[in-house]
N, C-alpha and C positions, 0 to 999 in steps of 0.2 A: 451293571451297566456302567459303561466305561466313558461314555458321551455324553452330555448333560440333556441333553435335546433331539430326537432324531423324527424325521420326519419319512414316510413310506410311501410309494402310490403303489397299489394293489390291484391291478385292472381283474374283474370280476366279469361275466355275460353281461350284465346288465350297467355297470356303472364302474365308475375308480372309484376306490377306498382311498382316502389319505388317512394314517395311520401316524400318531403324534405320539412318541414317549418320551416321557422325563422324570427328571429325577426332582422328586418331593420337596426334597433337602436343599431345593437351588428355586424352583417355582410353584408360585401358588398356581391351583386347578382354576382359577378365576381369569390369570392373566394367562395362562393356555388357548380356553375359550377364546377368548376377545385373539389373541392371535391366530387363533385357526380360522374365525368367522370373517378375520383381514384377512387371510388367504384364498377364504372360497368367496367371498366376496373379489376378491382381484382376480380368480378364474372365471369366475362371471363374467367380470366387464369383457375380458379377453375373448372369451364366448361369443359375448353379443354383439364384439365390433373387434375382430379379428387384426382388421387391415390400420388399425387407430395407432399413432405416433406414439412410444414407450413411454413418455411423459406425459401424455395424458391420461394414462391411467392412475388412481390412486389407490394408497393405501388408507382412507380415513377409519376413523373409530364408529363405527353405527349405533345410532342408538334403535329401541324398538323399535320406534316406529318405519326406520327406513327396511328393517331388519322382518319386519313382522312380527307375529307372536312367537315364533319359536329359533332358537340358533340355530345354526347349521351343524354346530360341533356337539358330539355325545360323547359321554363316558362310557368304554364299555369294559376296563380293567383295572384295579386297585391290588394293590398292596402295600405294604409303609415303606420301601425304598421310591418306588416308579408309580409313576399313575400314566394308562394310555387313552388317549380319547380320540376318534375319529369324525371323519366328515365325509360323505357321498356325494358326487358328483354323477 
């Protein structure tokens, strides 16, 4: 892997995949998460109010509670160069 970060959308029947690899050696799997759950979180708000002015929308940090119980972002591949973790929309 030649790019330190790459990110994928995978449209599927049912939903898009976003699809996140990187390289170990450059990020921890902790601040991936938190970056992916800022991304489907910002595809959300985009979602929900389509027609809203670019800078009203944000990028903040969630905690649980705004979040729910569970992320949005999984892991669903390891090895010791790359980790890839995804998120469904």
């Amino acid at each position: 892997m030649k790019i330190e970060m790459e990110l994928f959308a995978v449209p599927k029947s049912d939903a898009v995949y976003f699809e996140c690899h990187y390289q170990t050696a450059l990020f921890r799997h902790e601040t991936v998460v938190v970056l992916m759950n800022m991304f489907t979180d910002l595809i959300f708000q985009v979602i929900r109010d389509p027609k809203q002015e670019l800078n009203k929308y944000s990028l903040s940090i969630l905690d649980d509670n705004q979040m729910g119980s569970s992320n949005y972002a999984t892991t669903f591949d390891t090895d010791d160069k790359k980790q890839d973790t995804e998120i469904v929309i």
